[in-house]
KOLTISE-440909 format. One record per atom (N, C-alpha, C, O, CB): residue in one letter; y, x, z. Coordinates in steps of 0.05 Angstrom, whole numbers, plus 5000, padded with zeros to 4 digits. Glycine has a CB too. Layout:
# KOLTISE-440909
aYXZ...
***
This chain:
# KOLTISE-440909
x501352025468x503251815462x503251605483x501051565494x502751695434x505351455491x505251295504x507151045498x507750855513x505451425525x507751075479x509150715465x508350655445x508450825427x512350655458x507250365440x506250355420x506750015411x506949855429x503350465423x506949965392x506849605377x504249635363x502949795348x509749505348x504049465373x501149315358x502149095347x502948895358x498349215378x501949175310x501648945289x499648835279x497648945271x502648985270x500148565280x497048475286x497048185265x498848015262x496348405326x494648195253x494247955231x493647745245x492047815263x491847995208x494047525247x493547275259x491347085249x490446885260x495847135259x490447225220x488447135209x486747195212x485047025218x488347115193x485947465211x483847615220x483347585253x481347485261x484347905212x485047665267x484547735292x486047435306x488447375307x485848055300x483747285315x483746985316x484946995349x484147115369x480146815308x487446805345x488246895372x489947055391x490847015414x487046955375x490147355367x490947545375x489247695393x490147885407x493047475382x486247615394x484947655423x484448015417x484048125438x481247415431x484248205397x483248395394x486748555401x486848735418x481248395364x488648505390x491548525401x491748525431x492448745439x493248305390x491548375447x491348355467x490248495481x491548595500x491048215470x487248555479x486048685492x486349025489x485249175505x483748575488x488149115464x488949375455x490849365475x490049465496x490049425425x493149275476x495649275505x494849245528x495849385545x497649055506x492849065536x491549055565x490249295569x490449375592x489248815570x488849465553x488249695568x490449935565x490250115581x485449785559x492449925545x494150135541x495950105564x496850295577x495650135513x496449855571x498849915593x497349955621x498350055641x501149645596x494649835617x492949885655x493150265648x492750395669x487749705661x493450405628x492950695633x496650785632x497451015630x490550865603x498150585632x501250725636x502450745610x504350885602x501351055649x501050595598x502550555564x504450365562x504050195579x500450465540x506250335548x508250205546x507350035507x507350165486x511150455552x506849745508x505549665495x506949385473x505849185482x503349645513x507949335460x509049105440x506949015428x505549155415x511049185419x506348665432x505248625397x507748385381x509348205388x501048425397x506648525355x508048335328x506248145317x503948225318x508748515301x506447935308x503847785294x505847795269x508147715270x502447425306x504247945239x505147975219x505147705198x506147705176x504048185211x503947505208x503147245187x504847075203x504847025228x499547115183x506746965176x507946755184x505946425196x504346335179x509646735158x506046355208x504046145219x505545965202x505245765216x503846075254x507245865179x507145635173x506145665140x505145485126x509845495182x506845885133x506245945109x502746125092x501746125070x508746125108x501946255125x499046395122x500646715114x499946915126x496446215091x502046735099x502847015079x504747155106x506247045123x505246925039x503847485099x505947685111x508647645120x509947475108x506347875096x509447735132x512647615144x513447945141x511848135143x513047435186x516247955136x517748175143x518348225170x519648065183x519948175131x517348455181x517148505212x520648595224x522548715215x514348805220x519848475242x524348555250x522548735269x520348695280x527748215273x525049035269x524649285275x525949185305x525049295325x526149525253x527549025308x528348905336x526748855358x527448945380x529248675333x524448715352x522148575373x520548905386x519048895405x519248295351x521149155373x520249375370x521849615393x524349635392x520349415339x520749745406x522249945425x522850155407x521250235390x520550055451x525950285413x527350435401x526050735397x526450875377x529650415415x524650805416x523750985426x519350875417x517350855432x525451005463x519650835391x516750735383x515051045385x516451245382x516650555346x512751065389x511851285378x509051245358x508551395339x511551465401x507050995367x505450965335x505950635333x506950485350x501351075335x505050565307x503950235307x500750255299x499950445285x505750005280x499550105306x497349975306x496849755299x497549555311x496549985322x495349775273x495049505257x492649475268x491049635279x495149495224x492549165264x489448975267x489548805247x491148625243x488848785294x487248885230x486648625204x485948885183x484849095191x490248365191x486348855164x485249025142x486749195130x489049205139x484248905124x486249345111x488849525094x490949365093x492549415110x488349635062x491549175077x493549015078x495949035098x498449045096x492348815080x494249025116x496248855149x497249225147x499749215148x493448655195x496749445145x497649655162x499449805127x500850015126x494149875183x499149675109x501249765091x503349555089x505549635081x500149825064x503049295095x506349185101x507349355130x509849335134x506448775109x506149465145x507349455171x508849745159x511249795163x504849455202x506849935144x508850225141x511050145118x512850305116x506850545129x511149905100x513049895085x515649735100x517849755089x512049775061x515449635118x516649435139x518849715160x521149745167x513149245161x516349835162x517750055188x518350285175x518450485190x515550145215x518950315148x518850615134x520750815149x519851035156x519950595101x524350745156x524950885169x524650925185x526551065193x525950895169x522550895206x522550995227x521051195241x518751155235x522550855236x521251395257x519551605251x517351545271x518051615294x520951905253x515351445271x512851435279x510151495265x510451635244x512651235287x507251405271x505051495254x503351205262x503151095284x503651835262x502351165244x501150885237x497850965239x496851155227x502150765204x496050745258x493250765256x492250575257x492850425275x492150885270x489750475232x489150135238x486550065246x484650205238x489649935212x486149825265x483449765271x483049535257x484449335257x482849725298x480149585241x479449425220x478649225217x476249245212x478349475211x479648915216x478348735220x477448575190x476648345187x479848595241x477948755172x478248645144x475148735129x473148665140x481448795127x475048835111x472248915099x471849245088x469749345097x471748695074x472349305082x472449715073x473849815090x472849935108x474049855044x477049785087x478149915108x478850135112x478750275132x477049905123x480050215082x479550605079x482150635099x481750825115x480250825035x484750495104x486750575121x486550495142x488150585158x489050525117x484450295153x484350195174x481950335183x480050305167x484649925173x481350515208x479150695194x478950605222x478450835230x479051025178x478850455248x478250485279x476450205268x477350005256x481350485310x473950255277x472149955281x472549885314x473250035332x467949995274x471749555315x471949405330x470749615359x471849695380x470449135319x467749665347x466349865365x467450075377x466850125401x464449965353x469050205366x469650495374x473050435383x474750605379x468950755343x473750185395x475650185397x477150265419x479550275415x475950025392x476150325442x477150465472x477050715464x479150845463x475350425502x474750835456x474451075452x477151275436x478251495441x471851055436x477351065416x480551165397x482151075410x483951005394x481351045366x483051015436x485450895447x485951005458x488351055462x485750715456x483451145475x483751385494x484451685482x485751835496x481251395509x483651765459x484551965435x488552005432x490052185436x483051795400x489051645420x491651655420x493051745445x494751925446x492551415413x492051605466x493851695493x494351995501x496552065511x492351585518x492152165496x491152415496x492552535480x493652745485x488652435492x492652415458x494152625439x492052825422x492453035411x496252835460x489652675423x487752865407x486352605378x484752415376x484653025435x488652765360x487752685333x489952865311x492252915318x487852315330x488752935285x490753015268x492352695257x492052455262x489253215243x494552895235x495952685223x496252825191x496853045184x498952625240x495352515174x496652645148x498652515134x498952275138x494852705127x499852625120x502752555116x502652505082x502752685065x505252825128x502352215077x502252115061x504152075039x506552025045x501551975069x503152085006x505252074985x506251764990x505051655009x504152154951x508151594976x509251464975x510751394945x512451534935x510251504994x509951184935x512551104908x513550944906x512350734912x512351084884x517450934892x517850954888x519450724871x520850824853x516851084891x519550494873x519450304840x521750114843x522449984863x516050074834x523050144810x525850014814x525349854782x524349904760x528950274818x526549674792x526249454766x529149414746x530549224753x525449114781x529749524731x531749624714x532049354696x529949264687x530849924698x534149214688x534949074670x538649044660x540648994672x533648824679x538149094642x541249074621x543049314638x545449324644x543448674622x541249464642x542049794657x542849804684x544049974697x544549954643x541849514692x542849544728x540349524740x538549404730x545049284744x540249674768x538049624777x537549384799x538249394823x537249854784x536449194786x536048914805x533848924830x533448744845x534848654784x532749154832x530549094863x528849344855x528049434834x528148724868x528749394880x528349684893x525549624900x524649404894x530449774920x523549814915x521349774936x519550114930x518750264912x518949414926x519550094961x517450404963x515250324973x515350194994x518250674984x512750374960x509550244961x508050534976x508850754970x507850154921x506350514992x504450624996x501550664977x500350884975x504150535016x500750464966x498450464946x499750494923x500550704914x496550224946x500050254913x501350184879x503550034881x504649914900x499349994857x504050064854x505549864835x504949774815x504849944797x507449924827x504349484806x502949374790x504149234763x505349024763x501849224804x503749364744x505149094718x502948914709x500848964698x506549244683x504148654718x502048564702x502048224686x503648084698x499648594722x501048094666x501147934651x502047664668x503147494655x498747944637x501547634693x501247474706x499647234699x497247264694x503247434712x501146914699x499946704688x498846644651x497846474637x501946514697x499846904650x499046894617x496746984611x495447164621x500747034598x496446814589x492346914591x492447134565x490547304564x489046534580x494747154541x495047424523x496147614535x497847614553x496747414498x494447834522x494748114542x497948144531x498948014513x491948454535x499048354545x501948444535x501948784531x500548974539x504648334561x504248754515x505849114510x507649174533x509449074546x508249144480x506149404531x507949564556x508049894540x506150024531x505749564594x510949964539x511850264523x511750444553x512650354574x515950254503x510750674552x510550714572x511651074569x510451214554x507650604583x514151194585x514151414585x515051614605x515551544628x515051424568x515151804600x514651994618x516252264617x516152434600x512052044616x518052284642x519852464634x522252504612x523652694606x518652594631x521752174604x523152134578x521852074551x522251944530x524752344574x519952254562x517752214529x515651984525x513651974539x515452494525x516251854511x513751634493x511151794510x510952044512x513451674446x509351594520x507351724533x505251614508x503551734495x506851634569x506051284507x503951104493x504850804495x506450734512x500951144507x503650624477x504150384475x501350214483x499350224469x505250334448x501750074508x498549944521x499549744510x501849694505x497349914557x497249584506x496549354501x494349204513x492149174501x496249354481x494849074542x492949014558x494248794583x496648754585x491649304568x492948704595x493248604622x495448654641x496948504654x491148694635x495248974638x496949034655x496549394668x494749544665x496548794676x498649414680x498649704683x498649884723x500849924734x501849774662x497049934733x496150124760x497450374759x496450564748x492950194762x499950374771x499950584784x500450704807x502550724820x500650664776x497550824811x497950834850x498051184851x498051374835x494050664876x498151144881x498051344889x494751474909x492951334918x500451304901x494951774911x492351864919x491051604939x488851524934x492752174936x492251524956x492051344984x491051084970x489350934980x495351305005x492451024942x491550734932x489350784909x488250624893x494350534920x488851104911x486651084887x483650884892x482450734877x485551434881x483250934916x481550704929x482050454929x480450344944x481250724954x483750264919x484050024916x484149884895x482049814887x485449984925x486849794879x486449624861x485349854834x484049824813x489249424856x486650084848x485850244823x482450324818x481350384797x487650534827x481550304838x478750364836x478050114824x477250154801x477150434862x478049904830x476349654822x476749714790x474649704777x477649324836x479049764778x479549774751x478649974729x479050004705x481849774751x476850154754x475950424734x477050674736x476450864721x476450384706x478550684754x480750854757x479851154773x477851114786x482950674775x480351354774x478851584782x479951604818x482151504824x479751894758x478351734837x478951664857x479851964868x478752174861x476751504869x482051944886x482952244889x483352264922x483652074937x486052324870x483252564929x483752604956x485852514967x488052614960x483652834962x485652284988x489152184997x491052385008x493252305014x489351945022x490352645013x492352805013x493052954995x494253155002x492152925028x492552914966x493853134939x495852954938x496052744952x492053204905x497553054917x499752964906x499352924873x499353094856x501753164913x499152704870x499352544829x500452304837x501052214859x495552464806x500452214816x500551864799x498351764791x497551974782x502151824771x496751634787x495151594774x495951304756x496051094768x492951624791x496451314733x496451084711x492951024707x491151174702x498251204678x493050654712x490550624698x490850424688x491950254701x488150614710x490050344663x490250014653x488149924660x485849994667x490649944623x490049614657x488149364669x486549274638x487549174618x490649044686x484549324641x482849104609x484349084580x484648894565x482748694616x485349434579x486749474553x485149374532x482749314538x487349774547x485949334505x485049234488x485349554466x486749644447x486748924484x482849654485x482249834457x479449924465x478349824485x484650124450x478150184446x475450214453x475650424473x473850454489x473550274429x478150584473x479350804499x479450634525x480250404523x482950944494x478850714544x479850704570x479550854594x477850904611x479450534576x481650904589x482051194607x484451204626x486751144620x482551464587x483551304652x486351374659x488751584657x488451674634x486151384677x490051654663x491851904661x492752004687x493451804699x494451834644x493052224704x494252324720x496052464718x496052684706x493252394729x498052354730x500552454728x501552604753x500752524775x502252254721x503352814750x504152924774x506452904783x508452884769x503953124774x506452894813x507952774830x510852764827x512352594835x507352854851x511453014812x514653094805x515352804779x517052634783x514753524785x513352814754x514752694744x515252384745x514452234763x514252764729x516552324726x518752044731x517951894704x517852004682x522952134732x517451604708x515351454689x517851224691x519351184710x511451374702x517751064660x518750844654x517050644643x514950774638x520450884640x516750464638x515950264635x516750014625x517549854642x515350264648x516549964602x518749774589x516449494583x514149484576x520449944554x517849324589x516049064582x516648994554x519048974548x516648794602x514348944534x514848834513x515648524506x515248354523x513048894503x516548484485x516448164479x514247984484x511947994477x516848124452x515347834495x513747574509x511947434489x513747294479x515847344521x509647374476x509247194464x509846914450x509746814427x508547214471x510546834485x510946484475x514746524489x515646644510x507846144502x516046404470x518846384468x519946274498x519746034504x519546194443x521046434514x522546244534x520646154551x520745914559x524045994521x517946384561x516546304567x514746524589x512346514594x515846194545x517046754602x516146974616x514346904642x514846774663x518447124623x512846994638x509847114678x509947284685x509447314709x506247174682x510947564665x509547694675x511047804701x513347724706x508447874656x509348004721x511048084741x509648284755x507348354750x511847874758x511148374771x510648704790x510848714816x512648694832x512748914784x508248764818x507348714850x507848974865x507449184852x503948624855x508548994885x508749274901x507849304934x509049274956x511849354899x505249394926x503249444944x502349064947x502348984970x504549654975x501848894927x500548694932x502948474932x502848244925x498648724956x505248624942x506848454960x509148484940x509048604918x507448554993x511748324954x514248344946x513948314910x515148484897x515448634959x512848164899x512148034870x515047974859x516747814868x510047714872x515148094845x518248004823x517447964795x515648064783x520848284820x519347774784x518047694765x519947924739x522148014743x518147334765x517947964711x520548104696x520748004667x518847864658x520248444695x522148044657x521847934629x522548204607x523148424615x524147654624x522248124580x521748274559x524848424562x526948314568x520748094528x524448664555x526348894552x526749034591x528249224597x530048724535x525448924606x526349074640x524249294629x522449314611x525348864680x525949484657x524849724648x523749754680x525049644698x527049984632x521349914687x520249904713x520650314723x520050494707x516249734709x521350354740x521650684734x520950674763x521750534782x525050854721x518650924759x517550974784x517551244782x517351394763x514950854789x517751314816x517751554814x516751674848x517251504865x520651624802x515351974862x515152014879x517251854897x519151824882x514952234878x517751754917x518651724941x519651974959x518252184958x516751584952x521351964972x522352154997x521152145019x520452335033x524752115006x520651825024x519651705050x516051805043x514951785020x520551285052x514751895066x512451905070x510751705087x511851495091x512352115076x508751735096x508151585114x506051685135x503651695128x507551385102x506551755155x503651875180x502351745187x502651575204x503851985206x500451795173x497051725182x496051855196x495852095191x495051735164x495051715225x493451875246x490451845232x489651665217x493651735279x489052095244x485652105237x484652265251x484752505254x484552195210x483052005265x481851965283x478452125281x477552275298x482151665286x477152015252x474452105240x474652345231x476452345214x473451955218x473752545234x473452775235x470952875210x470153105207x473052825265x469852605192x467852635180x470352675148x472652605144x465252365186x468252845130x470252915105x470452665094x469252485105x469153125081x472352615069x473352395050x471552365034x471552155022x475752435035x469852515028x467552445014x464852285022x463252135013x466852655007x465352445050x462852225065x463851895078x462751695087x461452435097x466451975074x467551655085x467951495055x468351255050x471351655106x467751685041x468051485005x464651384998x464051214981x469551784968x462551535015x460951485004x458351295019x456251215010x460651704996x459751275048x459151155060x460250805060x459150605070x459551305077x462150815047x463350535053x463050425016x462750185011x467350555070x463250565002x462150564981x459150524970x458650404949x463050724976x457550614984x454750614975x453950264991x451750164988x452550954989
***
């Protein structure tokens, strides 16, 4: 490969100095090199990246900063056909998998052209009210329902394919994908799956029962999600985060319907060690 943007966290990577020094050696070897700084400097939070500042002819991006920074950048750049690899300046790092250390070494790989790619699920999530659909978004990890500022857990009817799956009563509701089983879904109990199969995984957040369990669902089918009545009158929080980001708020009777995605996403991999030893290494 030889064009590349480097998106780059401004929080993490102080300066831009780890950005910089990725383009200073890509273009001394004949690379053709962009950076983006993804944090708005007046606000601290993610900015929507303009595909403009970006060469037409892109062939990867390269995040700097943590999972975070390299899933706004593939939800940012979804149409475009390139493959995404991140250097980690954040703390785990399951998508951002290039350390500070090993960073020429993987630069010189990309240039070369010696690494596989896997081609990641994607979902899906549309926020349905009085039968129109008010806002769209395709997540790489999850999509989140959840209670927000309210401290009583809420109802969520939840179904599947059409059918009544179940009625939660909890916090809130995870559903990611293989790639996000490692994230919010893990912290919550959630079962952890190879980022290249294909499921759903539903997990509740601090249901209010003596069950808690997740469910796996498969990739074909198509899930609704209805928010129950609000507690306190004239008085809605709750809301639906997608992949962390893009937070909308919903109220009692929206319906949330998620479903596989079209759009995928290419992940270069670089580590050549199995998913088990990188789950159990960064894990232990």
């Amino acid at each position: 490969m030889k064009v590349f943007g480097v998106v780059t966290n401004s929080y993490r990577d102080i300066k831009l100095n780890t950005a910089k020094k990725v383009c200073e050696y890509l273009t001394d070897k004949g690379a053709d090199c962009t950076i983006i700084d993804n944090v708005d400097d007046k606000t601290g939070e993610f900015k929507v990246l303009n595909k403009n500042e970006l060469p037409t002819n892109l062939e990867c991006a390269i995040s700097i900063g943590g999972d975070g920074t390299l899933l706004h950048a593939a939800k940012d750049l979804l149409d475009m056909d390139i493959v995404f690899v991140g250097v980690n300046k954040g703390t785990l790092g399951f998508l951002a998998e290039i350390s500070p250390e090993n960073l020429y070494d993987a630069l010189d790989r990309l240039l070369d052209d010696k690494f596989n790619v896997e081609s990641r699920m994607m979902l899906k999530g549309e926020i349905i009210r009085d039968r129109e659909c008010i806002y769209t978004s395709t997540v790489l990890n999850d999509i989140v329902v959840h209670r927000g500022a309210d401290l009583a857990i809420s109802e969520y009817d939840v179904y599947v394919n059409g059918q009544m799956l179940g009625s939660y009563h909890a916090d809130g509701l995870i559903f990611a994908t293989p790639t996000g089983s490692t994230a919010y879904n893990l912290s919550a109990g959630g079962p952890v799956a190879r980022p290249d199969s294909h499921m759903i995984m539903l997990t509740p957040i601090c249901p209010h029962t003596l069950a808690n369990r997740s469910i796996l669902l498969s990739s074909n089918d198509s899930i609704e999600v209805k928010i129950g009545q609000c507690r306190a009158y004239n008085d809605e929080t709750r809301v639906v985060a997608f992949d962390g980001d893009g937070i909308f708020k919903v109220v009692s009777g929206d319906i949330i319907r998620i479903s596989k995605a079209i759009s995928t996403t290419e992940i270069v991999k670089l580590d050549e060690g199995s998913f088990l030893q990188v789950i159990k290494d960064k894990l232990n």
